[in-house]
N, CA, C and O atoms as a MOPAC input file, in Angstrom:
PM7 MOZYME 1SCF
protein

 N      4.49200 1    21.67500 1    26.19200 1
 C      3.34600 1    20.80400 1    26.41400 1
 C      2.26700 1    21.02900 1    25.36200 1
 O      1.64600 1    20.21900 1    24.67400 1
 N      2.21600 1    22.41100 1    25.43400 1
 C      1.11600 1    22.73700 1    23.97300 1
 C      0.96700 1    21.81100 1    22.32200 1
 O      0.01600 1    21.52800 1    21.59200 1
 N      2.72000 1    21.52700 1    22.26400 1
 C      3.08700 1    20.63700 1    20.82000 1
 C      3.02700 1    19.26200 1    21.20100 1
 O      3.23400 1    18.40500 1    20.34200 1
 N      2.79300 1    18.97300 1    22.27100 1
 C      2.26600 1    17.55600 1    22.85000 1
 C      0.72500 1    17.20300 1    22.39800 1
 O      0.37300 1    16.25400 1    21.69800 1
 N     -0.04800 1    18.15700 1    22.94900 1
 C     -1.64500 1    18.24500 1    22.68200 1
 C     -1.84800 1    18.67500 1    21.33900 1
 O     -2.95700 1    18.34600 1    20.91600 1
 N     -1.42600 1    19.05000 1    20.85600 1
 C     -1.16100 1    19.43300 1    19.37100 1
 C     -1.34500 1    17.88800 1    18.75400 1
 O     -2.42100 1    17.34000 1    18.51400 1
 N      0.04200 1    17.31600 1    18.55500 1
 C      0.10500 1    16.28200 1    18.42400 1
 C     -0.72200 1    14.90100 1    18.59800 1
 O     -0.68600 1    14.00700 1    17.75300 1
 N     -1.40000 1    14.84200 1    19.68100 1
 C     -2.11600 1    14.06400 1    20.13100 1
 C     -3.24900 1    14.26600 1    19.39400 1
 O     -3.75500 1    13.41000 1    18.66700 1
 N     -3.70800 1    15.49600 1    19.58000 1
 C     -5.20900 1    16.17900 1    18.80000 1
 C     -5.55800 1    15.53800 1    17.25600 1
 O     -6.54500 1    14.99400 1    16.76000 1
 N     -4.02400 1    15.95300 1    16.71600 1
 C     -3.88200 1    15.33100 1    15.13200 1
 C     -3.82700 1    13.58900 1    14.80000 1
 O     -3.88200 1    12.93900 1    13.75500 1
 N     -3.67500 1    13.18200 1    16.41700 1
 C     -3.38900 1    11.91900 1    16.09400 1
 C     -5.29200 1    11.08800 1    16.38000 1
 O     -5.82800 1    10.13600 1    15.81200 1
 N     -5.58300 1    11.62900 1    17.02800 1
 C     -7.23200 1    11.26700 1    17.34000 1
 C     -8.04700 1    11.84800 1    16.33100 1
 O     -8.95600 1    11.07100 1    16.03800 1
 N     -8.09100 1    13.22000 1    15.49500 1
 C     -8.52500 1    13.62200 1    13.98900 1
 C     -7.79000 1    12.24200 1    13.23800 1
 O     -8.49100 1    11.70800 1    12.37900 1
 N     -6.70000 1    11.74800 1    13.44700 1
 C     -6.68000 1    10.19600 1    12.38600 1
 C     -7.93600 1     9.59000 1    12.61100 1
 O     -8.84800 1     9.38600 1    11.80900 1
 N     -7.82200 1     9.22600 1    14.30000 1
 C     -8.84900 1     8.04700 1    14.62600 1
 C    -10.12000 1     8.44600 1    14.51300 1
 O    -10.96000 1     7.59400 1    14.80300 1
 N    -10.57400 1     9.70100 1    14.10900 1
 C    -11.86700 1    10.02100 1    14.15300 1
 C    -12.15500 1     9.62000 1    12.71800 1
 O    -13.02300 1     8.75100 1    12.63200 1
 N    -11.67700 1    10.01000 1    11.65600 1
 C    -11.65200 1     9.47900 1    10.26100 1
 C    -11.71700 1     8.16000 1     9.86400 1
 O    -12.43900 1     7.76000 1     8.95000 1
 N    -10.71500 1     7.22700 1    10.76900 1
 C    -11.14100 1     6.05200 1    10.46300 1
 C    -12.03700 1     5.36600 1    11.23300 1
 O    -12.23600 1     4.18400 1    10.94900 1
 N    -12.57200 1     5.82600 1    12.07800 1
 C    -13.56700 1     5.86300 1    12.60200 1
 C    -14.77200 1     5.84200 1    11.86600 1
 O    -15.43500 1     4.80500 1    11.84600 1
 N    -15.12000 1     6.78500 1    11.29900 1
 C    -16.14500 1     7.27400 1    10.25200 1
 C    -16.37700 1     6.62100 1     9.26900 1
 O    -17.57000 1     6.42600 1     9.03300 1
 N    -15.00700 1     5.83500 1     8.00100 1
 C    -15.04000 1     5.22500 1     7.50200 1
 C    -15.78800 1     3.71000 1     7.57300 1
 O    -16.51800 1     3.15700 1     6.75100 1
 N    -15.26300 1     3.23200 1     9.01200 1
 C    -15.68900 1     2.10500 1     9.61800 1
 C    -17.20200 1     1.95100 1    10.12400 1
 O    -17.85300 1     0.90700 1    10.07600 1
 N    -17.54300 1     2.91900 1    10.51100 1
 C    -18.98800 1     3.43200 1    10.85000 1
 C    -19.97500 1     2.93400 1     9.94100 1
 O    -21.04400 1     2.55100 1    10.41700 1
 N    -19.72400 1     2.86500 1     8.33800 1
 C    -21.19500 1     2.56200 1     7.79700 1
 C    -21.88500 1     3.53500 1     7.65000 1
 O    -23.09100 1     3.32900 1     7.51300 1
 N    -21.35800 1     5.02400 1     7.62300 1
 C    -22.80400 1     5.67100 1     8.01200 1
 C    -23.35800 1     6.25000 1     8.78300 1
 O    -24.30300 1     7.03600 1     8.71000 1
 N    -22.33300 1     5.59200 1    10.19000 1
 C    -23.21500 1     5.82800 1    11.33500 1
 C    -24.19200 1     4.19700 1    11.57300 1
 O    -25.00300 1     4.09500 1    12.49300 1
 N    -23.97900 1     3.30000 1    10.80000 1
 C    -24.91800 1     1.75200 1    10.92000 1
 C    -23.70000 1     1.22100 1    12.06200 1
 O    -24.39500 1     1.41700 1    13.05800 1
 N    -22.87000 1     0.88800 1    12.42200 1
 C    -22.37300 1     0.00500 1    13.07100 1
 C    -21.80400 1     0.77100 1    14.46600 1
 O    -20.72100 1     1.31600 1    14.25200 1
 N    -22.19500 1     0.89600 1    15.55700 1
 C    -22.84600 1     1.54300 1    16.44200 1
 C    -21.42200 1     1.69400 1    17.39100 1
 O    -21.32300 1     2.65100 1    18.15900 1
 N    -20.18600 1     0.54300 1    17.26200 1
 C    -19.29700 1     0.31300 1    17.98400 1
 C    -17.99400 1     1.85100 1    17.40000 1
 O    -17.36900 1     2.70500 1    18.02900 1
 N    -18.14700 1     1.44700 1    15.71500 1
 C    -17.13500 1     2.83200 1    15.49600 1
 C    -17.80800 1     3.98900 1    14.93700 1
 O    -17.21300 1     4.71600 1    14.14100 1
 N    -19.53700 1     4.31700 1    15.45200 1
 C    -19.83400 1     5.25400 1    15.50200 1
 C    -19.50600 1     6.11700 1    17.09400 1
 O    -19.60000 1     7.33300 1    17.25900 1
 N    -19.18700 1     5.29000 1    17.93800 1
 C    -19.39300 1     5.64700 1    19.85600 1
 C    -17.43900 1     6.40700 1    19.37900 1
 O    -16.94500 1     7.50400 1    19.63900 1
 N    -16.81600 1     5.09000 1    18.57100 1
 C    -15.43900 1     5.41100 1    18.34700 1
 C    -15.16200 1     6.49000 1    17.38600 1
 O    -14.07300 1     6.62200 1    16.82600 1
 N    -16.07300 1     7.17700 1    17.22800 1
 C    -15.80100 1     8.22900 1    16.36800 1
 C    -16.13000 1    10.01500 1    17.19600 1
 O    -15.54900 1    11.09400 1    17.08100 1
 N    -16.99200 1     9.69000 1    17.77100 1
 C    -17.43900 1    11.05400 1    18.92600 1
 C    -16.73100 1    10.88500 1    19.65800 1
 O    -16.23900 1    11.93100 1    20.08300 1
 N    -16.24600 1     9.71200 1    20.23800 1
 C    -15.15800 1    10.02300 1    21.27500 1
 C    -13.73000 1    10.52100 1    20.91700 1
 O    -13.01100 1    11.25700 1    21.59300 1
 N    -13.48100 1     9.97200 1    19.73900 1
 C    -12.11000 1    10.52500 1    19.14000 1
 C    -11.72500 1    11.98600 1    18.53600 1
 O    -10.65200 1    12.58300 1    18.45700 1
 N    -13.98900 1    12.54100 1    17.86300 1
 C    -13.44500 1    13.68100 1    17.18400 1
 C    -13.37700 1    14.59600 1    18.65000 1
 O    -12.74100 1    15.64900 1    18.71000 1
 N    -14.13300 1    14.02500 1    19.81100 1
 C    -14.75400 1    15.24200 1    21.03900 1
 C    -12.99100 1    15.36300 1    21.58000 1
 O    -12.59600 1    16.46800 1    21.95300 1
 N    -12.03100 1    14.17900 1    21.58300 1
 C    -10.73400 1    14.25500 1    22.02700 1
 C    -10.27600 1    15.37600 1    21.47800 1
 O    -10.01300 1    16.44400 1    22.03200 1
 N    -10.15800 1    14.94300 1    19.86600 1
 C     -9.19000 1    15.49900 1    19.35700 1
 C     -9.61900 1    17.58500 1    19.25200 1
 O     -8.65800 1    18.34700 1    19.14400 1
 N    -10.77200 1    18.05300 1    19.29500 1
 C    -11.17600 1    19.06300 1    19.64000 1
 C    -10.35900 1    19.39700 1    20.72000 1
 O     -9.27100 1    19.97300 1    20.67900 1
 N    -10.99100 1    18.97600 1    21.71600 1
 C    -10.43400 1    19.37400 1    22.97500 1
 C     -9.03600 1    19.32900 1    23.39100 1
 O     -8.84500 1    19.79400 1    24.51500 1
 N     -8.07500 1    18.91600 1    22.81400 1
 C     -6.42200 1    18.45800 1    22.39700 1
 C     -6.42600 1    20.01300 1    21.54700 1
 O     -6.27600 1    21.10400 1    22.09500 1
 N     -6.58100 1    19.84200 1    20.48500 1
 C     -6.82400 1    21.32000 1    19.50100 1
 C     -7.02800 1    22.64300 1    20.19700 1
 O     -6.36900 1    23.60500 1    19.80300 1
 N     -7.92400 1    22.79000 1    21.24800 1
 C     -8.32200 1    23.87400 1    21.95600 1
 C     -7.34900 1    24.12900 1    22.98200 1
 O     -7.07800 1    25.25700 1    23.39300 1
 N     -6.74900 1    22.89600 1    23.45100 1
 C     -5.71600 1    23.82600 1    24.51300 1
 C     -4.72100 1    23.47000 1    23.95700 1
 O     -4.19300 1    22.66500 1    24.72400 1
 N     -3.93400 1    23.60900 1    22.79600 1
 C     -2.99300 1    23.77500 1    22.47500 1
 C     -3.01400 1    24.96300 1    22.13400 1
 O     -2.04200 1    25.60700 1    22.52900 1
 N     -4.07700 1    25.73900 1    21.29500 1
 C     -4.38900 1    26.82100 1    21.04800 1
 C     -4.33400 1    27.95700 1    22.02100 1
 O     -4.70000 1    29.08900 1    21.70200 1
 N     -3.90500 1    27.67200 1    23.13100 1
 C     -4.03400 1    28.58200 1    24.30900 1
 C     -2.84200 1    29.24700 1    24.18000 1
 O     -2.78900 1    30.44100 1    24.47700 1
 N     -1.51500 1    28.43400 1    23.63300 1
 C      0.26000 1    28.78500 1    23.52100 1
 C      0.28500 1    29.03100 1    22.19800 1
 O      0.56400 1    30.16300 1    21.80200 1
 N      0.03900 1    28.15800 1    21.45100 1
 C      0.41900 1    28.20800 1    19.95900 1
 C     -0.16000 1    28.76800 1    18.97200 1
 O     -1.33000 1    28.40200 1    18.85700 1
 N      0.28500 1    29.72200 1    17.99400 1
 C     -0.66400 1    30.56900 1    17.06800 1
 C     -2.10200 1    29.73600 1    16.63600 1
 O     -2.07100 1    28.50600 1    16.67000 1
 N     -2.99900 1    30.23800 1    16.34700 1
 C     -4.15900 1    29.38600 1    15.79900 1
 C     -3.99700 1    29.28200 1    14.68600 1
 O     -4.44700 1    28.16500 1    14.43000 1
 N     -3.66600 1    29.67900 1    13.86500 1
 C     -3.25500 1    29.45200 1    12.12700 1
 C     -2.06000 1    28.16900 1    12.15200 1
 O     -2.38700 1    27.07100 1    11.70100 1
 N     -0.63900 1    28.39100 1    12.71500 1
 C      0.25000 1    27.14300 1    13.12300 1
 C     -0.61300 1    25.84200 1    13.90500 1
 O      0.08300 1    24.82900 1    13.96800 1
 N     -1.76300 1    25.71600 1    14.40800 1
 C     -2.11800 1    24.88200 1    15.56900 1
 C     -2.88800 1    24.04400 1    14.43700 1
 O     -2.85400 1    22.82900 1    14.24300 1
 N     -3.57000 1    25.00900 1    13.76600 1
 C     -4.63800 1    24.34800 1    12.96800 1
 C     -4.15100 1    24.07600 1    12.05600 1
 O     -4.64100 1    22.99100 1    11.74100 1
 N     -3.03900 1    24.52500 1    10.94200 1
 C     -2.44500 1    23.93000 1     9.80900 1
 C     -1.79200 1    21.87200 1    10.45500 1
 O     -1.99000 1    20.68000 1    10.21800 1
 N     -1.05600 1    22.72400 1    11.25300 1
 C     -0.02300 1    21.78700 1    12.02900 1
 C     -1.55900 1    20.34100 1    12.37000 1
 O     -1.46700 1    19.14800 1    12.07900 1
 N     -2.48100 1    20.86600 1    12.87100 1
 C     -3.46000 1    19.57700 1    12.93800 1
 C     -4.53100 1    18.94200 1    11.96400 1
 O     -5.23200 1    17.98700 1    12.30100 1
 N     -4.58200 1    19.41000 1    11.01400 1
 C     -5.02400 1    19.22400 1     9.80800 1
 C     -3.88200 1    18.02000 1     8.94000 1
 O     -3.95100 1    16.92900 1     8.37400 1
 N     -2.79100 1    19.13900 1     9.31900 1
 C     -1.58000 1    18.03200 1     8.37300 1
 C     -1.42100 1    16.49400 1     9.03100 1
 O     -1.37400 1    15.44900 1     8.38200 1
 N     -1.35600 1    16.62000 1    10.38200 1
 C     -1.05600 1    15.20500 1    11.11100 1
 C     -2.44500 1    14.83000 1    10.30200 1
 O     -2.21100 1    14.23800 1     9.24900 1
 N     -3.75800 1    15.04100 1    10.56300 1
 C     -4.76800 1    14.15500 1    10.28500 1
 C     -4.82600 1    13.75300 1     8.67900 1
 O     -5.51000 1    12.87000 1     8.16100 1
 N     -4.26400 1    14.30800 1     8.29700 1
 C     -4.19100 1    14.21800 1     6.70900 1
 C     -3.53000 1    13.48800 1     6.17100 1
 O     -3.86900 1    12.81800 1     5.19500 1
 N     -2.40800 1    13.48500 1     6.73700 1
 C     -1.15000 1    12.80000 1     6.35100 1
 C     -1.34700 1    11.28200 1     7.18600 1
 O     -1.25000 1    10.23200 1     6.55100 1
 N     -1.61400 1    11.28800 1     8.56700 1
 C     -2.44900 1     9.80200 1     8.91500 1
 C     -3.58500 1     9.07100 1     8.50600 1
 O     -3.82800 1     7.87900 1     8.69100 1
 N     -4.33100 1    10.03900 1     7.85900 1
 C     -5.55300 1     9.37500 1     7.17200 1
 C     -4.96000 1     8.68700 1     5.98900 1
 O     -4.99100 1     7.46100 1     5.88500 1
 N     -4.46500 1     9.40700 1     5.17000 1
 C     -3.66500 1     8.85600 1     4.19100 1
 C     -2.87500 1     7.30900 1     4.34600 1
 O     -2.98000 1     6.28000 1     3.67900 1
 N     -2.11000 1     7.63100 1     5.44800 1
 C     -0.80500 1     6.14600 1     5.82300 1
 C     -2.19400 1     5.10300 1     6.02500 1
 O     -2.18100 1     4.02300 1     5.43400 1
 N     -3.11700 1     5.39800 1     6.69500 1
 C     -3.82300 1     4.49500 1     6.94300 1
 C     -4.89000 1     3.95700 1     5.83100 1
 O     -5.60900 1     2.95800 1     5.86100 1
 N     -4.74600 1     4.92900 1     4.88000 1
 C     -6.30000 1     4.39500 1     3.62600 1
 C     -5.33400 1     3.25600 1     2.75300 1
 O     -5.76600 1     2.18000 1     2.33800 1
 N     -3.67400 1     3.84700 1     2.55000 1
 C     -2.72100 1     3.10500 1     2.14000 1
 C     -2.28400 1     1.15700 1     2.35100 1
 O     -2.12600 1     0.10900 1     1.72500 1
 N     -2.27200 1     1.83300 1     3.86000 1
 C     -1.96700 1     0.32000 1     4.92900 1
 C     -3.29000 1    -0.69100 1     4.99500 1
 O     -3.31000 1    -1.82300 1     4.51300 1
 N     -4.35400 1    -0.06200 1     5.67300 1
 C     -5.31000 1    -0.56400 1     5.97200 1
 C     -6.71100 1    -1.22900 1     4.90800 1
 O     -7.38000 1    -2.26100 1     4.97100 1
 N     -6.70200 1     0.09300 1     3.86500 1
 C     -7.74800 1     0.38300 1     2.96200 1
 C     -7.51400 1    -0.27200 1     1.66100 1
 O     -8.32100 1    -0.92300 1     0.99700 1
 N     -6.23900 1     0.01500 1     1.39300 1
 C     -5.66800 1    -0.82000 1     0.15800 1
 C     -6.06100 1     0.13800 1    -0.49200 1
 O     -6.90400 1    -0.10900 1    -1.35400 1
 N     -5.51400 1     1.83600 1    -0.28700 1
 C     -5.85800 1     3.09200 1    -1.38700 1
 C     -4.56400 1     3.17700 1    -2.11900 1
 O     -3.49500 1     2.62900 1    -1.85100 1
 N     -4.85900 1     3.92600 1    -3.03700 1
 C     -3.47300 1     3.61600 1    -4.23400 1
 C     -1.86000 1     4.58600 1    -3.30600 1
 O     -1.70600 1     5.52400 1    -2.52400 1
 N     -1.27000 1     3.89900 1    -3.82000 1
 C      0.10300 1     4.45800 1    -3.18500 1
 C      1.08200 1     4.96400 1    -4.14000 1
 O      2.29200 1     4.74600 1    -4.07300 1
 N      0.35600 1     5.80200 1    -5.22800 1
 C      1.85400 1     6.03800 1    -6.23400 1
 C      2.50800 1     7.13900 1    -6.32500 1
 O      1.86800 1     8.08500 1    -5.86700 1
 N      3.39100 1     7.37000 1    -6.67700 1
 C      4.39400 1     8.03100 1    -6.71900 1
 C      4.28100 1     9.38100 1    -6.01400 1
 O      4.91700 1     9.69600 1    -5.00800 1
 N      3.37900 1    10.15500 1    -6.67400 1
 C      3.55100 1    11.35400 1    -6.04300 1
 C      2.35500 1    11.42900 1    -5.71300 1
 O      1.80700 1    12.29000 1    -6.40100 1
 N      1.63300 1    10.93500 1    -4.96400 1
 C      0.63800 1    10.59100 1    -3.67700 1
 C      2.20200 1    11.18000 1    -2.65500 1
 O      2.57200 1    12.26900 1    -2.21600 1
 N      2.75900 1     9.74500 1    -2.63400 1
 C      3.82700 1     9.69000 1    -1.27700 1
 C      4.23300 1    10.86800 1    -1.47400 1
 O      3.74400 1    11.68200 1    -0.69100 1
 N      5.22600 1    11.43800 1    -2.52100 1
 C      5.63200 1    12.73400 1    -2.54800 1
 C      5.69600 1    13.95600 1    -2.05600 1
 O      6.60700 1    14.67900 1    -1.65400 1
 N      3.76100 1    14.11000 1    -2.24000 1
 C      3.05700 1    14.94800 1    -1.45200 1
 C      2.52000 1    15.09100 1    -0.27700 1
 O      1.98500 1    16.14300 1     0.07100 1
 N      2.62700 1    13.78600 1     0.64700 1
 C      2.19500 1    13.74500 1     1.78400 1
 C      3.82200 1    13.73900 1     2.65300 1
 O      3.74900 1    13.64400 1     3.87800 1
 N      4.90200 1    13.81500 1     2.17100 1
 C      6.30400 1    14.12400 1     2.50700 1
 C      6.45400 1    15.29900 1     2.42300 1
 O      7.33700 1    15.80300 1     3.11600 1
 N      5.54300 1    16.25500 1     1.43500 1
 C      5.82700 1    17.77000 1     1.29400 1
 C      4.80900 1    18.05000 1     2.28600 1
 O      5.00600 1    19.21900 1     2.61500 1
 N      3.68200 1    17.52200 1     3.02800 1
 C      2.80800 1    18.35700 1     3.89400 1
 C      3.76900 1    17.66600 1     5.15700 1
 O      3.46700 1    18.29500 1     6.17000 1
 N      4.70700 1    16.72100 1     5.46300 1
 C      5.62200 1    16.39800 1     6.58700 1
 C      6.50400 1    17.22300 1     6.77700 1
 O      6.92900 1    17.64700 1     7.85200 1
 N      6.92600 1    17.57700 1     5.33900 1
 C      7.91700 1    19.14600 1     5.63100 1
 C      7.77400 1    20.14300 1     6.00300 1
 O      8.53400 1    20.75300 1     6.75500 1
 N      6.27300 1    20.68800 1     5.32500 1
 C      5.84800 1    21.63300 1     6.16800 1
 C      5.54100 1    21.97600 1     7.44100 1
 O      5.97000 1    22.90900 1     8.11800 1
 N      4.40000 1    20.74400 1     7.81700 1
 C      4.35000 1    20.51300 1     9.06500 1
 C      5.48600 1    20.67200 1    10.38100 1
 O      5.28300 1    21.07800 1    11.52500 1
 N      7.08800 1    20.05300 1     9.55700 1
 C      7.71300 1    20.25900 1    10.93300 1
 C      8.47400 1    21.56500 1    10.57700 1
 O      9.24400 1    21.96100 1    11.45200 1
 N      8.37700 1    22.40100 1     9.28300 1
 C      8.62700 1    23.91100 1     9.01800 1
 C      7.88100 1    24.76600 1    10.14400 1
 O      8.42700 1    25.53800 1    10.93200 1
 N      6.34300 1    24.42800 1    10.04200 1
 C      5.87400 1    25.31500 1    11.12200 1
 C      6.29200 1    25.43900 1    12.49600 1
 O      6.39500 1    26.48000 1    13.14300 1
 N      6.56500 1    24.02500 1    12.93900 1
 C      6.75500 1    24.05000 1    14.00600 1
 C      8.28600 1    24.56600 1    14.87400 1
 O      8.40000 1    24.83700 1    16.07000 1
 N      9.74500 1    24.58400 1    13.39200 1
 C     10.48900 1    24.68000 1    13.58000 1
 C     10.52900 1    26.68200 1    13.25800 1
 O     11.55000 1    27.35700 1    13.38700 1
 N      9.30400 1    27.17700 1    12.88900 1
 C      9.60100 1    28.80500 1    12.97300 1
 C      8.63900 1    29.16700 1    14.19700 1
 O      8.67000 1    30.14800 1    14.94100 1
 N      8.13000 1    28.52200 1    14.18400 1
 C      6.99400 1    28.77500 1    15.57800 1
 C      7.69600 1    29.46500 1    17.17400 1
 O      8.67600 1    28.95500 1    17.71700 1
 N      7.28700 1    30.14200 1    17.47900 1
 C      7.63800 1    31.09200 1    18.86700 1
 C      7.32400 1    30.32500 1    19.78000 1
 O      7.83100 1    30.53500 1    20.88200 1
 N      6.36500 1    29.16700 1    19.60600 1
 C      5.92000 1    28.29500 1    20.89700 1
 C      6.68800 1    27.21000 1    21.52400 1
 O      6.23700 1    26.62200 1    22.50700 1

């Protein structure tokens, strides 16, 4: 259950980012509300996963989801550049990511 909330955590650190982006600043008031609610989620997702899972694995492991989704989304959404070894490298933090999880004790 811990790599559930894990997961989830990293997936709301996406939505908190694009959140932020969308924000203005903090000017447009609808994905500023959508941004505290997503980063206060994804904290709290982060913290009890941390209860089972190493904190160094919990926090790499949720950094990478948000990283690697911020990315798919600046790509898809943003129209950010997509070349070559951009993708490359966000396939080498996917490898890692499921490296940790595949040496992990949790």
């Amino acid at each position: 259950m811990a790599w559930f909330f894990l997961i989830l955590g990293g997936l709301f650190e996406v939505g908190f980012t694009t959140c932020l982006k969308l924000s203005n600043n903090f000017t447009n008031i609808k994905w500023s509300v959508g941004f505290f609610i997503c980063i206060t989620l994804s904290f709290l997702f982060l913290n009890k996963a941390v209860q089972s899972i190493p904190m160094g694995t919990a926090y790499a492991v949720w950094t990478g989801i948000g990283a690697t989704g911020s990315v798919l989304i600046g790509i898809l959404f943003f129209k950010e550049p997509s070349e070559f070894w951009r993708i490359f490298f966000i396939f080498m933090l996917i490898a890692s990511i499921l490296g940790l999880k595949l040496v992990s004790k949790s």
